[in-house]
N, C-alpha and C positions, 0 to 999 in steps of 0.2 A: 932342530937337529936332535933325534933322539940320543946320540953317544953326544952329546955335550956334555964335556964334563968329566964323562964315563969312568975315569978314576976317583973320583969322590962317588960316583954312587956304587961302584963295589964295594968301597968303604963301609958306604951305609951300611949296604945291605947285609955287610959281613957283619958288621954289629949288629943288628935287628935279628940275624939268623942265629946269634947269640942268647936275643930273650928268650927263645923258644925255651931254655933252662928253667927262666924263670914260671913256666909254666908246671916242667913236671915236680918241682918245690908245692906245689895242689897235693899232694898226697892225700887221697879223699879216705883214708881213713885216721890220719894221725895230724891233718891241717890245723893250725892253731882256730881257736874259737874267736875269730873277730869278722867284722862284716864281711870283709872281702875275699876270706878262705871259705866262710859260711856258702856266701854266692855261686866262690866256683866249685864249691864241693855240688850245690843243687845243681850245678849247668851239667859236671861231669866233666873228667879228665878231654872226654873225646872232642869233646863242643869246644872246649878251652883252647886243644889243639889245634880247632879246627880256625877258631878264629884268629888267631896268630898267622895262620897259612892264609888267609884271605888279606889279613892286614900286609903280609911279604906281595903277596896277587897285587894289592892295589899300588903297594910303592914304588913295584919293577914297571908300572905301566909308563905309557912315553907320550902321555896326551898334550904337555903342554912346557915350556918351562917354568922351573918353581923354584923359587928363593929356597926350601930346604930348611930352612931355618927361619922360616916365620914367626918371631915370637914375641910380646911387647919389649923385651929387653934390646930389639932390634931394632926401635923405631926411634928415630930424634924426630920431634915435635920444634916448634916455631917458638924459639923465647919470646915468654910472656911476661914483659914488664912492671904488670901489675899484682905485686905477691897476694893481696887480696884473691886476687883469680887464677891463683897457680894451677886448682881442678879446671879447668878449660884451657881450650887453643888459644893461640894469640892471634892478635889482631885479622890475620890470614887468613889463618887455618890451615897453614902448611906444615906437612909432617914428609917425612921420608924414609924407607926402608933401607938398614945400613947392612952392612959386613955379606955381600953376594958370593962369598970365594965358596960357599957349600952349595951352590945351584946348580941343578941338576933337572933334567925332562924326568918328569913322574905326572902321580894321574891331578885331574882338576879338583880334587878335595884335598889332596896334601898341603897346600901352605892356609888356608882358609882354618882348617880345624886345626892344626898346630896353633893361629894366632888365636883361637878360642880357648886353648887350655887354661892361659893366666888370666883372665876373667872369670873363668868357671873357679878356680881355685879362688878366686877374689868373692865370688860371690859367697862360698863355700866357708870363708871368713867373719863376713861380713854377718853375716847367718848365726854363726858362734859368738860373734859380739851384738847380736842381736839387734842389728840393724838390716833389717828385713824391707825396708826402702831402698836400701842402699842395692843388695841382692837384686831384686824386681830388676831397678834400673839397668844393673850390668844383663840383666835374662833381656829386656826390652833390645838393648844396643847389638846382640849378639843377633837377636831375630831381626832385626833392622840389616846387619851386616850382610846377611844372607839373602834377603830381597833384594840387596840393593847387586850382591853380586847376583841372583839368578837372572836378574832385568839385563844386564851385564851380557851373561852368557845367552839371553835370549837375543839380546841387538844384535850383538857385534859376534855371536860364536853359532847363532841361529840354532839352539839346543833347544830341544820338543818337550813336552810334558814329560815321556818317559826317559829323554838323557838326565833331565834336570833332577828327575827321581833318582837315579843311582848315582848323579855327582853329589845329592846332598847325601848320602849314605857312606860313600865316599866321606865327604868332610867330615860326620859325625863317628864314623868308626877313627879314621886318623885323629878327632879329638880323644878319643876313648884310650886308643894307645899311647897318644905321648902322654895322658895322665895317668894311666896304670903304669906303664915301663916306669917313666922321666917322674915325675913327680912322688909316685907311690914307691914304687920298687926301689928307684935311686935315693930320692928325696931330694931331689935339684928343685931349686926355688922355693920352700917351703920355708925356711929360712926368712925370707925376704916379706912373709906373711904378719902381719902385724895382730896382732893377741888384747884383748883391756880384760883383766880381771879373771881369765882365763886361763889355769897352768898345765893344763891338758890342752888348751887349743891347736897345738902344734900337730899333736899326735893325732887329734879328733880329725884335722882336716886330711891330714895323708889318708888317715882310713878311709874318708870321706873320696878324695878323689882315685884310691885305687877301686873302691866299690861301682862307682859312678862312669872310671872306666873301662870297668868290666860289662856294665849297664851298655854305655854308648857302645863299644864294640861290639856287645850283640845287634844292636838296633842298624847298626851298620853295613856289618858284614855277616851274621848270623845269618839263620833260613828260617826266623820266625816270621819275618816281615817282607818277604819276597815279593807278595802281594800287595802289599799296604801302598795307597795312594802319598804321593807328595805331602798333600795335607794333614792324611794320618800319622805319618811317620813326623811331621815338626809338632802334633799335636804329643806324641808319645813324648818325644824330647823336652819339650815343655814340660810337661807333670812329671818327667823325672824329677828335674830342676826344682820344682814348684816340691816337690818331695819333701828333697832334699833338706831346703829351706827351711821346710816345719820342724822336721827331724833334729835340725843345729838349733834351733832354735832355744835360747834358755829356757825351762822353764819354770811359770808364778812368774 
């Protein structure tokens, strides 16, 4: 039912039509000197606009029903009796998506890349305490997630080579947004980021993932990559990530 809901997603979108402020804050000639004013000063006010208006494109769309609020903080997992093993599921491996009352029909990337933002920030952590294992493994799970949804949408939703192309561009620009708006802009969940030795990690990683969503939002919704095959475009995403990683990385 595309008006499921349809009072919560004016909501949305009345907030989202909001960020667009946080755009003309780009002032390309008086933007502060850090990575993510740097970035949008090179895109350009108009590109910056532009992307924002694509990211509003893809939320208004009414492909499918979506939880809306996909986020790890949303998920109860199967207590795990063994505190040894609290990093893993329990004996199951049951987990389940809570709190549904923000569900709304929007496109098939909107809850996938929202549940990707707190791993990218995890990795982006993980990266500043220089555990570059740890990082990989979250980039491995996240490209994992995605296969295991396109296989998903090929069975059961019979999507072709080129829908599966613009749903993951879909996912990867909606990653891109809740971490530039939600994470960078606001600074929701940053907090909850765990820091060793580190008294700028805080600050390092916001930078981090407003840059990173500016990055994915091009790659998303942008018209660099209109072109660019399935493959190319998870290969691009990758060496973002893979970047990234070097870049937090301590270093000696």
């Amino acid at each position: 039912d595309p008006n499921f809901n349809n009072g919560i997603k004016k909501n949305v979108l009345s907030f989202y039509a909001q960020t667009k402020a946080i755009i003309d804050l780009f002032d390309l000639d008086t933007a502060q000197n850090n990575r993510v004013s740097n970035y949008a000063r090179e895109l350009g006010r108009d590109t910056c606009k532009d992307l924002h208006l694509k990211f509003m494109e893809d939320l208004k769309k009414c492909e499918c029903l979506t939880h809306n609020d996909a986020h790890m903080f949303n998920i109860l997992v199967e207590r795990n009796p063994n505190i040894n093993t609290l990093g893993q599921f329990g004996p199951q491996g049951q987990y389940a998506l809570c709190d549904w009352e923000m569900s709304i029909s929007s496109s098939l990337g909107r809850d996938i890349g929202r549940m990707c933002a707190w791993p990218v920030a995890c990795i982006v952590s993980h990266a500043i305490n220089g555990n570059k294992q740890a990082s990989e493994s979250i980039l491995d799970m996240i490209e994992l997630l995605w296969t295991e949804y396109a296989s998903a949408l090929r069975e059961y939703g019979q999507k072709d080579a080129d829908e599966l192309r613009g749903i993951y561009r879909s996912v990867i620009g909606q990653l891109g947004s809740f971490n530039f708006f939600i994470n960078y802009y606001m600074g929701i969940h940053i907090s909850y980021l765990q820091f060793e030795e580190n008294h700028n990690g805080a600050a390092n990683a916001r930078d981090s993932l407003g840059y990173l969503g500016l990055k994915f939002m091009m790659l998303g919704f942008g018209n660099d990559n209109d072109d660019a095959s399935l493959e190319s475009l998870r290969a691009i995403f990758h060496t973002f990530i893979e970047e990234e990683i070097n870049y937090q990385l301590p270093s000696g």
